[in-house]
C-alpha positions in Angstrom: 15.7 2.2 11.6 13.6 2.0 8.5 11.4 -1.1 10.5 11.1 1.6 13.5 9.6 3.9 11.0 7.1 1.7 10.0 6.1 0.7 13.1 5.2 4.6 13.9 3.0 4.2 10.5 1.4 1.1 12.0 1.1 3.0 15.4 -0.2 6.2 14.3 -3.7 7.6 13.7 -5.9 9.2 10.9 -7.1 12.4 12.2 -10.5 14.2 11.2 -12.1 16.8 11.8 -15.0 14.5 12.7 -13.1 11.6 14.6 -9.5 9.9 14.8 -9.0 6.1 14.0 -6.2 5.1 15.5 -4.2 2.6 13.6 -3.4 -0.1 16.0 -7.5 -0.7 15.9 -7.5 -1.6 12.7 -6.7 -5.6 12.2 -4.1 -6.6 9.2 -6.3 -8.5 6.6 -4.7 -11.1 4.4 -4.5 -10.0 0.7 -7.5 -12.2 -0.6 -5.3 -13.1 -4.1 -1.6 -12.6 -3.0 0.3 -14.8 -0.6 2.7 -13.2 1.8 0.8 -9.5 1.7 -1.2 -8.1 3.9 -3.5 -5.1 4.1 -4.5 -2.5 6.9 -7.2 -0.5 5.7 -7.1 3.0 7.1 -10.0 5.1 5.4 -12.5 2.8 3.0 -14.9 3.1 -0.1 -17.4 3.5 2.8 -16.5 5.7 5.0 -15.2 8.3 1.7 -18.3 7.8 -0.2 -16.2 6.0 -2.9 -13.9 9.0 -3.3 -10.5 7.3 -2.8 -9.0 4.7 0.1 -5.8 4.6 1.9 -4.0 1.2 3.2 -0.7 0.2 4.8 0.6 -2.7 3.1 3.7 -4.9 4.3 5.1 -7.8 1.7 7.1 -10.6 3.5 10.7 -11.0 2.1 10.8 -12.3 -1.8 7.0 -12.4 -1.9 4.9 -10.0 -4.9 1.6 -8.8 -5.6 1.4 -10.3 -9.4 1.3 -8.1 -12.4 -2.1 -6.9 -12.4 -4.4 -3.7 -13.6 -6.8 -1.5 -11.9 -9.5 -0.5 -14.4 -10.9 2.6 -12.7 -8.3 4.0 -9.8 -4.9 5.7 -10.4 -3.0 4.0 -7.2 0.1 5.7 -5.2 2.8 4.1 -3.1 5.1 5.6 -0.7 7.7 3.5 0.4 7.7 3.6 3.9 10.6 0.5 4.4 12.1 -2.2 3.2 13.0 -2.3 -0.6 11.5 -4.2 -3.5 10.9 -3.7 -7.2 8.0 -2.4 -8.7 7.2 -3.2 -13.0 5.3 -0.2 -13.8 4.2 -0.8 -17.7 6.4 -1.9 -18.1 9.8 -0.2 -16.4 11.1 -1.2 -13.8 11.2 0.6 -11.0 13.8 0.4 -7.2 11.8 0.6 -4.2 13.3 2.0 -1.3 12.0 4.6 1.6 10.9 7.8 0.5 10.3 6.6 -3.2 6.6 7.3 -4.7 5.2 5.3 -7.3 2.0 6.3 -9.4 0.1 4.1 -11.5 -2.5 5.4 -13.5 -6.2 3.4 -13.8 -5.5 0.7 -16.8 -1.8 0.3 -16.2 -0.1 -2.7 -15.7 1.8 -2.7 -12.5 3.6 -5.7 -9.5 5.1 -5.0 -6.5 8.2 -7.6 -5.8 10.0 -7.7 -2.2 13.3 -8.1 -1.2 14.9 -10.3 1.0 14.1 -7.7 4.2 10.3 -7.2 2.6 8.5 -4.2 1.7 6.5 -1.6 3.6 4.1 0.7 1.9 1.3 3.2 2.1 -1.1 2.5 -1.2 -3.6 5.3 -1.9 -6.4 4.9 -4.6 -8.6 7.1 -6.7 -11.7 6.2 -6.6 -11.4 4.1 -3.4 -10.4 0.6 -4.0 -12.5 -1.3 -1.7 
């Protein structure tokens, strides 16, 4: 049920006043440091004017995004499916759907997936890329 969820994310659209972008467009990019993630970025640095960025991100079973900081953006996640644990400075944190996460710019913060893999929306202020 939770995958079925996720795959209405993966399915779905952004919708603006000046356009829609539909999701299944959009290719799933390889994280370019973290094996086993990967990224579908749905609104970018560029098309925001650096303001913030949203992406769906999926983390194969047992796989992480290392302990790592973001000088400049506060970053969100919304567990969409899956479970996992998250180390936000410090405290660790369950992962399951409908829990949201925020880590403030500076903080250090990994994502670690469970044996079913994690499915997440990832928000960031400024945009991240």
């Amino acid at each position: 049920m939770e995958k079925e969820l996720f795959e209405k994310f993966n399915n779905g659209e952004l919708r603006l006043p000046c356009n829609t972008k539909a999701f299944k467009d959009i290719a799933w990019s390889k994280h370019p440091t973290f094996e086993g993630v990967e990224l579908k970025h749905i609104i970018t640095s560029k098309e925001t004017g650096g303001t913030f960025s949203y992406h769906l991100v999926r983390i194969a079973p047992n796989k992480s995004i290392k302990n790592h900081i973001h000088e400049t953006q506060l970053e969100t996640h919304e567990i969409i499916a899956g479970s996992g644990v998250c180390i936000n400075d410090g405290i660790k944190l369950h992962y399951v759907p409908g829990v949201i996460s925020i880590m403030p710019a500076k903080v250090p913060h990994e994502v670690n997936a469970g044996d079913e893999g994690l499915y997440m929306f990832a928000k960031f202020i400024p945009a991240l890329c």
